[in-house]
N, CA, C and O atoms as a Maestro MAE file, in Angstrom:
{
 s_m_m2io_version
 :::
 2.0.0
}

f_m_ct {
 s_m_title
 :::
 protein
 m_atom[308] {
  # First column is atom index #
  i_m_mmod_type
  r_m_x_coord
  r_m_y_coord
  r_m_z_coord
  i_m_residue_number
  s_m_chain_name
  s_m_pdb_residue_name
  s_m_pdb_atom_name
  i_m_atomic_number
  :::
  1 25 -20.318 -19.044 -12.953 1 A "UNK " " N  " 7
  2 3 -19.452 -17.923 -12.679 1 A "UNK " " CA " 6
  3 2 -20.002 -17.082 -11.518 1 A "UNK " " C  " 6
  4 15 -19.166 -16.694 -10.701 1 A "UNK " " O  " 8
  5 25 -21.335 -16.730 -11.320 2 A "UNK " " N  " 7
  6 3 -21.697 -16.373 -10.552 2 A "UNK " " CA " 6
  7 2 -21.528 -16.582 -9.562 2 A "UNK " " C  " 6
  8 15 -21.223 -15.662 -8.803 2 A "UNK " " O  " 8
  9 25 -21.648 -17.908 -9.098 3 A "UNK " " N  " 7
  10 3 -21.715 -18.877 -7.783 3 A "UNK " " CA " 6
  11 2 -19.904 -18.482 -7.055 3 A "UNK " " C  " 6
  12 15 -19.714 -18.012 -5.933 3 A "UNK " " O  " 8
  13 25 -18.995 -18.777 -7.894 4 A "UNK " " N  " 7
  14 3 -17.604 -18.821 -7.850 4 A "UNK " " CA " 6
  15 2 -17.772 -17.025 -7.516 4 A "UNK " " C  " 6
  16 15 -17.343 -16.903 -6.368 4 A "UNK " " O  " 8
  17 25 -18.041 -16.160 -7.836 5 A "UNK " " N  " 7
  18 3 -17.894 -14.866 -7.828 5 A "UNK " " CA " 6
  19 2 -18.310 -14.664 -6.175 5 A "UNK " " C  " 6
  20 15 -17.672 -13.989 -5.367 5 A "UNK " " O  " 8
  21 25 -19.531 -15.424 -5.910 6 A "UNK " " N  " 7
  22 3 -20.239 -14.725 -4.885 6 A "UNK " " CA " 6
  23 2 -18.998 -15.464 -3.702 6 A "UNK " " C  " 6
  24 15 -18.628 -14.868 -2.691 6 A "UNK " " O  " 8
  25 25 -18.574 -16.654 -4.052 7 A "UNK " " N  " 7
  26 3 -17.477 -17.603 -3.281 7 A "UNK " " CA " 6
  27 2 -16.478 -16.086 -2.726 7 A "UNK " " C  " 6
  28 15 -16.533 -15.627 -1.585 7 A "UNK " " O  " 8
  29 25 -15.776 -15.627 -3.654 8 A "UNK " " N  " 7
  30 3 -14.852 -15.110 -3.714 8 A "UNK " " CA " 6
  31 2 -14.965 -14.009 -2.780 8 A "UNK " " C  " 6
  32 15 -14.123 -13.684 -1.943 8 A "UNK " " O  " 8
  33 25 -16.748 -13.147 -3.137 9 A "UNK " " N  " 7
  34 3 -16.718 -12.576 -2.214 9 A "UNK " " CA " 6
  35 2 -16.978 -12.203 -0.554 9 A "UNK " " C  " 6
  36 15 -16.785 -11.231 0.176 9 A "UNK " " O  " 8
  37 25 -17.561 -13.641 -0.415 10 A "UNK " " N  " 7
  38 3 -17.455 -14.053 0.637 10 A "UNK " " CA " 6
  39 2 -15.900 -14.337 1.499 10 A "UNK " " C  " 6
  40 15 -15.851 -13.926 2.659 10 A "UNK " " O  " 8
  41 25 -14.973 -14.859 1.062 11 A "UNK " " N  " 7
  42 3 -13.955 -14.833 1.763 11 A "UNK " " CA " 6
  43 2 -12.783 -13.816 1.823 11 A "UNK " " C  " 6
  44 15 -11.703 -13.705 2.404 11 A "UNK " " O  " 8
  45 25 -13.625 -13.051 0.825 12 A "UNK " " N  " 7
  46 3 -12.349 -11.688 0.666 12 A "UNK " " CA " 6
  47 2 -13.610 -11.208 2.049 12 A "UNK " " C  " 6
  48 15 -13.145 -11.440 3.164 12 A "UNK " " O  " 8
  49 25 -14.707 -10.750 2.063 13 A "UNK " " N  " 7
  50 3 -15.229 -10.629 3.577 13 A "UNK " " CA " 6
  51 2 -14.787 -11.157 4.875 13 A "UNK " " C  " 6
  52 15 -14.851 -10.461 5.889 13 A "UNK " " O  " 8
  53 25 -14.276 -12.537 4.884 14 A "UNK " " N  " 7
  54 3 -14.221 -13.433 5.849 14 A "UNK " " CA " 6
  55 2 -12.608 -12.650 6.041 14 A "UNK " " C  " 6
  56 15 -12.256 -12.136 7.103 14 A "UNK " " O  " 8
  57 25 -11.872 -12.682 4.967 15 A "UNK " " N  " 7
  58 3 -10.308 -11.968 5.558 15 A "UNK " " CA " 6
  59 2 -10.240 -10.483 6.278 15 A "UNK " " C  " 6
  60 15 -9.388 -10.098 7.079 15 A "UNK " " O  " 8
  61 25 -11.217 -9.862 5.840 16 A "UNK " " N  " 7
  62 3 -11.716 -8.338 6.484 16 A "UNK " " CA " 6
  63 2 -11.745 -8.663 7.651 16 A "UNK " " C  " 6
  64 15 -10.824 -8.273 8.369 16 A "UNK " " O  " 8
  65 25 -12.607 -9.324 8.105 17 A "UNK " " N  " 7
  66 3 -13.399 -9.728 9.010 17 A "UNK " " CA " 6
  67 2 -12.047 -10.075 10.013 17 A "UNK " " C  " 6
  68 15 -11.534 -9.196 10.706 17 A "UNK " " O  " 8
  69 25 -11.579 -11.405 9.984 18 A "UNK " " N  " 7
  70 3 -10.340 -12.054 10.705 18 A "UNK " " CA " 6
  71 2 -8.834 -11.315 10.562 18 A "UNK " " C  " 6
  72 15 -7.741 -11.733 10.944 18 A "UNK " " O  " 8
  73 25 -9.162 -10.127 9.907 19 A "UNK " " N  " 7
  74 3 -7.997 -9.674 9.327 19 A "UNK " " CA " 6
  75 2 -6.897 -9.560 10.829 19 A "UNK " " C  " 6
  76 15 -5.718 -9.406 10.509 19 A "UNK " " O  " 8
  77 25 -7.091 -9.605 11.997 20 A "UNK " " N  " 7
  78 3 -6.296 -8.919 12.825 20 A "UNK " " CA " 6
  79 2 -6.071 -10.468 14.257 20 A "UNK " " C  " 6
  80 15 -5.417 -10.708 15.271 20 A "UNK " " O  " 8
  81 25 -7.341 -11.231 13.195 21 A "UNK " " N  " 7
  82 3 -6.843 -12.347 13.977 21 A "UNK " " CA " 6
  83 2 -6.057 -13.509 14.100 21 A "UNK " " C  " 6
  84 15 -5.931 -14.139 13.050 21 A "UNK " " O  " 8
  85 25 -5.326 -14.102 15.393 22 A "UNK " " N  " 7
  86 3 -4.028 -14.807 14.923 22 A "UNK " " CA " 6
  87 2 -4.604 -16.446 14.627 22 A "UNK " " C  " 6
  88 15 -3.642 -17.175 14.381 22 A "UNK " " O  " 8
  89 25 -5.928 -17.184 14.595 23 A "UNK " " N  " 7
  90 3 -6.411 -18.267 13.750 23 A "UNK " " CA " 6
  91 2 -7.385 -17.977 12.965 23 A "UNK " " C  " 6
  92 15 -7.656 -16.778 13.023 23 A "UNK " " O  " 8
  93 25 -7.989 -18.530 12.297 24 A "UNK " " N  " 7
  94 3 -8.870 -18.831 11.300 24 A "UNK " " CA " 6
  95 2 -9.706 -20.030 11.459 24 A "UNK " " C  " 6
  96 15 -9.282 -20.977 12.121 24 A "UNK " " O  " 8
  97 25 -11.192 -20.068 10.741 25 A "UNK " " N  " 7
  98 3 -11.831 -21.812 10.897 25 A "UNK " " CA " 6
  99 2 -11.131 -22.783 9.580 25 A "UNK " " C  " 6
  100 15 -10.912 -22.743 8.369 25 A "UNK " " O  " 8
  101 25 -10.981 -23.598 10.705 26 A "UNK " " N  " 7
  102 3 -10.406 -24.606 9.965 26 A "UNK " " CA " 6
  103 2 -11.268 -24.937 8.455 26 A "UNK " " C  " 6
  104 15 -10.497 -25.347 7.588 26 A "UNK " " O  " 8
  105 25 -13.157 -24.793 7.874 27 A "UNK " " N  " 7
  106 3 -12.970 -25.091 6.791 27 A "UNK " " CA " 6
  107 2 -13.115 -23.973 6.284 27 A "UNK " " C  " 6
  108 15 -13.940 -23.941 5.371 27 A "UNK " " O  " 8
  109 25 -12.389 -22.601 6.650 28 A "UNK " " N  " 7
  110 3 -12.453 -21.568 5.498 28 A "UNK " " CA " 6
  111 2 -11.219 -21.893 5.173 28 A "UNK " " C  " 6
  112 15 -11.086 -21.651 3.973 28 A "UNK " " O  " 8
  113 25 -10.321 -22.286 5.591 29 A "UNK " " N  " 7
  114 3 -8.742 -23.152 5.311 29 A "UNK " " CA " 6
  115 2 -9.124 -24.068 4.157 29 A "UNK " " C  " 6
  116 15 -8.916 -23.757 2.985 29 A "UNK " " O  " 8
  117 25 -9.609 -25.045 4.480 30 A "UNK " " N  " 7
  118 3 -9.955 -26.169 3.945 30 A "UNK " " CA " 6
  119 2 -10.757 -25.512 2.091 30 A "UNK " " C  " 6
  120 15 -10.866 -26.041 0.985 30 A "UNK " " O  " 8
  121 25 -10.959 -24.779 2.404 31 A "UNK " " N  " 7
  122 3 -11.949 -24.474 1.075 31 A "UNK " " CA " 6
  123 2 -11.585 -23.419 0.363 31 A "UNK " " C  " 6
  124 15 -12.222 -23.012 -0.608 31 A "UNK " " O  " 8
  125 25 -10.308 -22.794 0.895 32 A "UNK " " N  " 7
  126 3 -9.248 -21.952 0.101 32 A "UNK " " CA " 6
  127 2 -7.833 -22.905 -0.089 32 A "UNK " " C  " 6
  128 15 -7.139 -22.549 -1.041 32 A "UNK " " O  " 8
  129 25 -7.508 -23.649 0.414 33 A "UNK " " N  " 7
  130 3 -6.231 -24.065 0.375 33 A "UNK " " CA " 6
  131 2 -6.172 -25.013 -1.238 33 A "UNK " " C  " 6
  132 15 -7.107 -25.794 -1.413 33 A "UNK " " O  " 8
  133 25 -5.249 -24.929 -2.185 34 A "UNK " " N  " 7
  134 3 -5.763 -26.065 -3.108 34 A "UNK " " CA " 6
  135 2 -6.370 -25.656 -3.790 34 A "UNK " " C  " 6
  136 15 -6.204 -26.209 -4.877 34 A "UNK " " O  " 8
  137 25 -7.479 -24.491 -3.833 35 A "UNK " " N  " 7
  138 3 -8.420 -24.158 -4.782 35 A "UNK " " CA " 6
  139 2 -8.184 -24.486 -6.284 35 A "UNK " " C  " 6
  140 15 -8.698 -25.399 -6.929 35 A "UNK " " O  " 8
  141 25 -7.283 -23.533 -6.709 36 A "UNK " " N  " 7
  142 3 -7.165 -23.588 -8.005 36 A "UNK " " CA " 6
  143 2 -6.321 -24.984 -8.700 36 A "UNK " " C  " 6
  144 15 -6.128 -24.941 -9.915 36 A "UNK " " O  " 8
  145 25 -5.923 -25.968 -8.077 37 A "UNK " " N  " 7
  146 3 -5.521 -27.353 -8.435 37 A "UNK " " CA " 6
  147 2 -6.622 -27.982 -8.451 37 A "UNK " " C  " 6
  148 15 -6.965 -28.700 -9.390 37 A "UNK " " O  " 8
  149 25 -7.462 -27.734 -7.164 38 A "UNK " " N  " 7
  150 3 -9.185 -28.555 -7.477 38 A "UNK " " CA " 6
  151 2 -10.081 -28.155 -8.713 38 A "UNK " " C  " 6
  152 15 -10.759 -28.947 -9.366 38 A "UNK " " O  " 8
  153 25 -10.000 -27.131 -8.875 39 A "UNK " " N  " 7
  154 3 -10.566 -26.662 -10.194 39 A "UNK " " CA " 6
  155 2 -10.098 -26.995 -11.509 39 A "UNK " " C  " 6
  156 15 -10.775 -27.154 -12.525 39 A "UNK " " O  " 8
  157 25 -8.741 -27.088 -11.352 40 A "UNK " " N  " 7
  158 3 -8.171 -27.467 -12.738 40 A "UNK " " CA " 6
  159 2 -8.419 -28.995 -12.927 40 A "UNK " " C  " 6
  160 15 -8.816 -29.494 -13.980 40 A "UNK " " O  " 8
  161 25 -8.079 -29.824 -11.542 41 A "UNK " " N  " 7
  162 3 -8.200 -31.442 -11.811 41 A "UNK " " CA " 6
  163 2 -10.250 -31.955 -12.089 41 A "UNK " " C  " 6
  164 15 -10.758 -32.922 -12.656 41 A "UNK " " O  " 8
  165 25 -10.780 -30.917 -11.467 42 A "UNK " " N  " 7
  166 3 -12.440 -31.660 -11.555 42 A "UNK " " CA " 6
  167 2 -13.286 -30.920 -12.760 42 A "UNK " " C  " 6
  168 15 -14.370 -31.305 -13.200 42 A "UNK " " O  " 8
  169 25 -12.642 -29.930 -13.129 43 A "UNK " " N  " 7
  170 3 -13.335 -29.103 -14.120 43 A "UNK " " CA " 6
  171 2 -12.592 -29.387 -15.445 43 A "UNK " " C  " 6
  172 15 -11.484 -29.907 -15.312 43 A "UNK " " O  " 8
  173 25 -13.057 -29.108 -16.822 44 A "UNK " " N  " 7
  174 3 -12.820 -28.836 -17.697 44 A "UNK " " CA " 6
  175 2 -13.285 -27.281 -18.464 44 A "UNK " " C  " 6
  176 15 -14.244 -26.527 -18.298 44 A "UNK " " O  " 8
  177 25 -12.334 -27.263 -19.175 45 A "UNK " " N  " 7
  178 3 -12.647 -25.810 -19.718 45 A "UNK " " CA " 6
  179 2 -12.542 -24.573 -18.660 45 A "UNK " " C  " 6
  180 15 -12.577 -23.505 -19.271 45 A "UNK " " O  " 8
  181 25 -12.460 -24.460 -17.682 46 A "UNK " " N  " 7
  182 3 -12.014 -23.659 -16.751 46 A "UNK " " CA " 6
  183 2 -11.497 -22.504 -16.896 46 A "UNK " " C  " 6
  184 15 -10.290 -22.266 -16.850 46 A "UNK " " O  " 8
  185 25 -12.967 -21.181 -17.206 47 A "UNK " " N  " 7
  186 3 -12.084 -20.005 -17.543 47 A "UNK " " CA " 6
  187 2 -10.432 -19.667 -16.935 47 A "UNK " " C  " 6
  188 15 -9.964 -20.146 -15.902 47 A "UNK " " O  " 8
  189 25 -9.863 -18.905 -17.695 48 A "UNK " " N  " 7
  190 3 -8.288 -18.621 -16.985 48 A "UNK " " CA " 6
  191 2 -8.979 -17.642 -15.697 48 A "UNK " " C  " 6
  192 15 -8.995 -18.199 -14.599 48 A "UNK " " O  " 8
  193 25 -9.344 -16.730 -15.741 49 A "UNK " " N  " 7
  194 3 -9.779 -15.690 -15.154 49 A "UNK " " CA " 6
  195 2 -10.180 -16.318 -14.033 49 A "UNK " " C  " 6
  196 15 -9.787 -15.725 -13.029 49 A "UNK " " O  " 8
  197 25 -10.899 -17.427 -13.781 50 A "UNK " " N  " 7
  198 3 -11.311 -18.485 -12.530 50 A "UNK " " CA " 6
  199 2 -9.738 -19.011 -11.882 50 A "UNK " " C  " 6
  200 15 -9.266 -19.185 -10.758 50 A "UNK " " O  " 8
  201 25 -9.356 -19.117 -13.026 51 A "UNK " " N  " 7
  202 3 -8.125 -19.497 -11.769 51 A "UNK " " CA " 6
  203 2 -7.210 -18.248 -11.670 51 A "UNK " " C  " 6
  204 15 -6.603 -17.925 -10.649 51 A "UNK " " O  " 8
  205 25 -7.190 -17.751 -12.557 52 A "UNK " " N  " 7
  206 3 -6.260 -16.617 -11.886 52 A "UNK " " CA " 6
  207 2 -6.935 -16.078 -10.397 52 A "UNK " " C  " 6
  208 15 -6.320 -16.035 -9.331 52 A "UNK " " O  " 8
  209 25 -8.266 -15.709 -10.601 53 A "UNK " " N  " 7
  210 3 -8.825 -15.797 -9.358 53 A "UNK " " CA " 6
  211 2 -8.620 -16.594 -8.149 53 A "UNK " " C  " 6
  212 15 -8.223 -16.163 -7.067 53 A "UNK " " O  " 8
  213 25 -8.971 -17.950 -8.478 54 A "UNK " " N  " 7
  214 3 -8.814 -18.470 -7.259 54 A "UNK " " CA " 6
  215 2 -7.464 -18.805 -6.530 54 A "UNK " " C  " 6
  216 15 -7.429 -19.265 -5.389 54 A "UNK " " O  " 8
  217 25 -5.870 -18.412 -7.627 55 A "UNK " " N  " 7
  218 3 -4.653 -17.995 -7.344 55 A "UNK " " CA " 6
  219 2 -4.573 -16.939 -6.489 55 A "UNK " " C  " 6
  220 15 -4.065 -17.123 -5.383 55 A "UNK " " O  " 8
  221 25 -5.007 -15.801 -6.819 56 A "UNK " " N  " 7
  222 3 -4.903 -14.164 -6.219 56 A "UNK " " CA " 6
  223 2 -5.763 -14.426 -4.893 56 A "UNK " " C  " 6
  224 15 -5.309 -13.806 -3.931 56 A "UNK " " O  " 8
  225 25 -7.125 -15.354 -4.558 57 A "UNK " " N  " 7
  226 3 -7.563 -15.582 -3.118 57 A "UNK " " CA " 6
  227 2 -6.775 -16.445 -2.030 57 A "UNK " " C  " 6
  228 15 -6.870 -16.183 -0.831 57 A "UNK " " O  " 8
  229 25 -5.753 -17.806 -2.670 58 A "UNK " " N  " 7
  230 3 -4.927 -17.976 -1.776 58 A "UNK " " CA " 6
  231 2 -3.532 -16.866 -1.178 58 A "UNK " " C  " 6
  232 15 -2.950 -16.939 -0.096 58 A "UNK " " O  " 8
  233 25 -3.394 -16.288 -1.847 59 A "UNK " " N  " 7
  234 3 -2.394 -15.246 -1.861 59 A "UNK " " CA " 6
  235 2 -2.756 -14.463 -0.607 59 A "UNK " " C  " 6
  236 15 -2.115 -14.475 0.444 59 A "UNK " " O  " 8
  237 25 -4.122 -13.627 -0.915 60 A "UNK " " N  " 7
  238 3 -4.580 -12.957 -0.156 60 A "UNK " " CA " 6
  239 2 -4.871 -13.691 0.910 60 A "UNK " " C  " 6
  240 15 -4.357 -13.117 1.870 60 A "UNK " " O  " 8
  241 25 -5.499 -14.791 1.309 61 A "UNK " " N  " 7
  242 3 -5.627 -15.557 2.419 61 A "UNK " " CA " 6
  243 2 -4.799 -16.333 3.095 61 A "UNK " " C  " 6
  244 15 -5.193 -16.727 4.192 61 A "UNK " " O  " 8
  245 25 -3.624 -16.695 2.679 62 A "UNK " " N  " 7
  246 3 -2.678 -17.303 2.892 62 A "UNK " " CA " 6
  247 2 -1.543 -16.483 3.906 62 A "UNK " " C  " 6
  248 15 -1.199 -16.499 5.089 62 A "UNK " " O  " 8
  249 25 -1.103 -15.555 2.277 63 A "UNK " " N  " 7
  250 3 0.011 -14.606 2.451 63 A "UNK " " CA " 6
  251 2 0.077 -13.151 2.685 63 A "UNK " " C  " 6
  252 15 1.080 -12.474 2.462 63 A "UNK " " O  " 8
  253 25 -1.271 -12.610 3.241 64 A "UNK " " N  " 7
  254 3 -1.760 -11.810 3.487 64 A "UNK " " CA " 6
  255 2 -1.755 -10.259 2.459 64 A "UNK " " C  " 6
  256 15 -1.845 -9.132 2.946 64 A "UNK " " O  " 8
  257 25 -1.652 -10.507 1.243 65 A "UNK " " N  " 7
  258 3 -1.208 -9.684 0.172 65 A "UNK " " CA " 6
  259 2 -2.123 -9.999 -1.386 65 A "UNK " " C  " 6
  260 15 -2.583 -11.122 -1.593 65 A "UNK " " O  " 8
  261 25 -2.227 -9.322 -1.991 66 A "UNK " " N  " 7
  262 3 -2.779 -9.228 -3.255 66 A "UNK " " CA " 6
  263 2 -1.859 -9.122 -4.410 66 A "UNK " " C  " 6
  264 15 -1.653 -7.973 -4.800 66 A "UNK " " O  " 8
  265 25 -1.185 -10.210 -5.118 67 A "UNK " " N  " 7
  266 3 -0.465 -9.957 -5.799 67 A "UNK " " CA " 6
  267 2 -0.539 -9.517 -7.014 67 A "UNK " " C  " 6
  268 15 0.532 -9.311 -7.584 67 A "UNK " " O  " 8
  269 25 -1.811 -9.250 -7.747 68 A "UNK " " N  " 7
  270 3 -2.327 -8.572 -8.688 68 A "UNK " " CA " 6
  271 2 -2.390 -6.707 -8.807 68 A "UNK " " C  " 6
  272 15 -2.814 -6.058 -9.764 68 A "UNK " " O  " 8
  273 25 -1.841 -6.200 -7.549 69 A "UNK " " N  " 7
  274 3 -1.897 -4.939 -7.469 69 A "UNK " " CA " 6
  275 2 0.074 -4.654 -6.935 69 A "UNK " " C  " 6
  276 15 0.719 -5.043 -5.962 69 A "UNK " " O  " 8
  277 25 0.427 -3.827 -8.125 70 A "UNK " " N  " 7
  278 3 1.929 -3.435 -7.780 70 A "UNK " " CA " 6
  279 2 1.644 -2.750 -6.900 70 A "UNK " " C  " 6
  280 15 0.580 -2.136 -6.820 70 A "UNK " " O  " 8
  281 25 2.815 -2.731 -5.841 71 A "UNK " " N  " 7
  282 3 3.076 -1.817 -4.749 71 A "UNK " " CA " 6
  283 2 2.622 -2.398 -3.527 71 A "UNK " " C  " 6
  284 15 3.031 -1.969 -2.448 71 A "UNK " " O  " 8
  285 25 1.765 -3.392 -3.615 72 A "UNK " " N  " 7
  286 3 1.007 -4.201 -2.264 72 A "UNK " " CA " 6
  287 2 1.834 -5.180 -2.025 72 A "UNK " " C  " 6
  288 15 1.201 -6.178 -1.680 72 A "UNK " " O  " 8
  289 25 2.953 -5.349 -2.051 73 A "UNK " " N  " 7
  290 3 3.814 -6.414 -1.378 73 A "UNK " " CA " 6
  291 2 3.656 -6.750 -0.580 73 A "UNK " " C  " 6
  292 15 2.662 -6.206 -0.097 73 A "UNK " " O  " 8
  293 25 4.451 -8.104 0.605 74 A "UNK " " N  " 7
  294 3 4.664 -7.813 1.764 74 A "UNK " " CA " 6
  295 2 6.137 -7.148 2.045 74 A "UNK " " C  " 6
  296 15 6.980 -7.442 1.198 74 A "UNK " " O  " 8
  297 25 6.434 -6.559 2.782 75 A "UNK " " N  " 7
  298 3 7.137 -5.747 3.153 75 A "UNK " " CA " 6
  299 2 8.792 -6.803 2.888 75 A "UNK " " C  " 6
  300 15 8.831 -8.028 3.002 75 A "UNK " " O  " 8
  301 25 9.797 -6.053 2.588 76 A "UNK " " N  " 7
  302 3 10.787 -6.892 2.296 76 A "UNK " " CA " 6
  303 2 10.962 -7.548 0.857 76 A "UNK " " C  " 6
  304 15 11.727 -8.463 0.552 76 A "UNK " " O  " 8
  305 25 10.041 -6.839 0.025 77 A "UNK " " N  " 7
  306 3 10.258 -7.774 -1.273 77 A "UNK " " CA " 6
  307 2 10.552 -6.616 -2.535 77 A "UNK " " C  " 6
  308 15 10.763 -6.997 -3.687 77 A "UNK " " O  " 8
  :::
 }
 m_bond[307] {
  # First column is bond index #
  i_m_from
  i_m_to
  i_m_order
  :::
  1 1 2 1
  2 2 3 1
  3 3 4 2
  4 3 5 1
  5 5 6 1
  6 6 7 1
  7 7 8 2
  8 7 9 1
  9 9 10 1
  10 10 11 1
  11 11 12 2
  12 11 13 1
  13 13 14 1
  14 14 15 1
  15 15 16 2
  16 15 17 1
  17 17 18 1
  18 18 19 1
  19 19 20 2
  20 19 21 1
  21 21 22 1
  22 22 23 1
  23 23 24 2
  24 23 25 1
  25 25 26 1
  26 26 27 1
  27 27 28 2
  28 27 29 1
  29 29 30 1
  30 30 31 1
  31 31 32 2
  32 31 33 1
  33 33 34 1
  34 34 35 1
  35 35 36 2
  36 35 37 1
  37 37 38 1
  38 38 39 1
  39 39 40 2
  40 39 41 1
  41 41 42 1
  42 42 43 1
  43 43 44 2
  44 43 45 1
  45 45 46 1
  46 46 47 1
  47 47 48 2
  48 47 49 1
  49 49 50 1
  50 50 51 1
  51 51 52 2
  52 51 53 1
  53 53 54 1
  54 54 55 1
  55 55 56 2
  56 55 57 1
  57 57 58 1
  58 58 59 1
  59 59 60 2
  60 59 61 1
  61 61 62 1
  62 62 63 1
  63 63 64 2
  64 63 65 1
  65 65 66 1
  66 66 67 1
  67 67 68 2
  68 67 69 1
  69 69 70 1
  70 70 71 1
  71 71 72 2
  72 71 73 1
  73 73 74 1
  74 74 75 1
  75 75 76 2
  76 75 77 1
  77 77 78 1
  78 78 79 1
  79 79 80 2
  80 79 81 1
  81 81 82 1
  82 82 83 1
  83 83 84 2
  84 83 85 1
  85 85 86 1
  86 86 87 1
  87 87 88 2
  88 87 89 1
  89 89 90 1
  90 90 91 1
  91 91 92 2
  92 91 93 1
  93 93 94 1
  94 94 95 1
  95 95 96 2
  96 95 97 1
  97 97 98 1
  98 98 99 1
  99 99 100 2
  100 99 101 1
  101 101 102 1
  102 102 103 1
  103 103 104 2
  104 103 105 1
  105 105 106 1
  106 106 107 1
  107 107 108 2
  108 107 109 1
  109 109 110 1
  110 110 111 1
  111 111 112 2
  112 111 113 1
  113 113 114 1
  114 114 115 1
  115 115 116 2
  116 115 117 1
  117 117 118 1
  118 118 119 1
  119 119 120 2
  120 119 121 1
  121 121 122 1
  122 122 123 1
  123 123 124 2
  124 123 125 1
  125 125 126 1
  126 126 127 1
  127 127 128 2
  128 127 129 1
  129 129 130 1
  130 130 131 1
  131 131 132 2
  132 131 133 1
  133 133 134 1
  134 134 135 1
  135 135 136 2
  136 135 137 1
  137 137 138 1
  138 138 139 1
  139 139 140 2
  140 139 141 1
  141 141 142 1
  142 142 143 1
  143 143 144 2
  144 143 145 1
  145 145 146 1
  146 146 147 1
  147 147 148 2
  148 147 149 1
  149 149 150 1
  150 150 151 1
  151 151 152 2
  152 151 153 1
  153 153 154 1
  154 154 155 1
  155 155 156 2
  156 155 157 1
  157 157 158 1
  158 158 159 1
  159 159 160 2
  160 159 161 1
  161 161 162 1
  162 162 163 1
  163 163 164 2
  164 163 165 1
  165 165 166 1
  166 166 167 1
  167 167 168 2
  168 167 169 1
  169 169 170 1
  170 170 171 1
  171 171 172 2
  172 171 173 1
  173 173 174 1
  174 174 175 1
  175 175 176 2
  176 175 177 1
  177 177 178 1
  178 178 179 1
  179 179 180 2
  180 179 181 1
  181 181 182 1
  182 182 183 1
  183 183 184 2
  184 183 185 1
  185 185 186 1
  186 186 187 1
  187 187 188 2
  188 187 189 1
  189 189 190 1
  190 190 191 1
  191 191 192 2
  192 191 193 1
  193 193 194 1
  194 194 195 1
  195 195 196 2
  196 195 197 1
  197 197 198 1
  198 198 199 1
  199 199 200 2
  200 199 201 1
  201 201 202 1
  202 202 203 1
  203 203 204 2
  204 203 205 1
  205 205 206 1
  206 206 207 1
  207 207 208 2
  208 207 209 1
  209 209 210 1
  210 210 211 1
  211 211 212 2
  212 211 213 1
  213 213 214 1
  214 214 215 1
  215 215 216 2
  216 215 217 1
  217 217 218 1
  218 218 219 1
  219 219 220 2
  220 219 221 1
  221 221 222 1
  222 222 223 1
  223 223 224 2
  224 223 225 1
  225 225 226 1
  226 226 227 1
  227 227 228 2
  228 227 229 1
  229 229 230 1
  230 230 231 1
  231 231 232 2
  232 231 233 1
  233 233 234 1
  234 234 235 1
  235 235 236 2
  236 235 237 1
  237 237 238 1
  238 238 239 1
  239 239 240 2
  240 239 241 1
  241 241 242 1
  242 242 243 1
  243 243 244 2
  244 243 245 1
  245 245 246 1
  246 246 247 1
  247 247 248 2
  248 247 249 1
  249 249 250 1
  250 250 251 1
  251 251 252 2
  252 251 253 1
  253 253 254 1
  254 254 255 1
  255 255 256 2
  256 255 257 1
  257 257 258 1
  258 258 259 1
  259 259 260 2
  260 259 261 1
  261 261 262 1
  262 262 263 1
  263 263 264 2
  264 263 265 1
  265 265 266 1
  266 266 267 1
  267 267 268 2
  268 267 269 1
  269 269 270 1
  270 270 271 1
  271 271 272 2
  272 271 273 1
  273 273 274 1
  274 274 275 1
  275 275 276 2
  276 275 277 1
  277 277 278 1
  278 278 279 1
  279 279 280 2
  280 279 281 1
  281 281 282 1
  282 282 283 1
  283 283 284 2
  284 283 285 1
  285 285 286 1
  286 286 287 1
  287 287 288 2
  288 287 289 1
  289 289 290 1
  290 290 291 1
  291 291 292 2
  292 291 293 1
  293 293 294 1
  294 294 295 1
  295 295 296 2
  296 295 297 1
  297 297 298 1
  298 298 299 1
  299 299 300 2
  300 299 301 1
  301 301 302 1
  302 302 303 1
  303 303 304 2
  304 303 305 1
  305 305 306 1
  306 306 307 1
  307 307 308 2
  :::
 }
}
């Protein structure tokens, strides 16, 4: 859990970071995209909370939004 925690907070950094920029590295792509399907297919027992997590980091990295917090939409919804 730890390891996965420190993951998480590393790329919620990495989106700070790139927040204003129009690419990204291809394997911070690669290592968010899929997450939580890779976890479910190679792991067993897989806290929920891990994937709800690693759901709410494609969101945020993807779709530029946090869907765990009302009111943070993207605009239009």
């Amino acid at each position: 859990m730890a390891e996965f925690n420190a993951f998480l907070e590393s790329v919620r950094r990495y989106i700070k970071i790139t927040a204003g920029d129009s690419m990204v590295h291809k394997s911070v792509v690669q290592a968010v995209n899929g997450l939580r399907e890779f976890l479910q297919a190679e792991r067993k027992r897989i806290p929920g909370d891990i994937l709800f997590e690693a759901d709410r980091l494609e969101c945020q990295f993807f779709d530029g939004y946090d869907p765990s917090f009302d009111g943070d939409e993207p605009p239009g919804l």
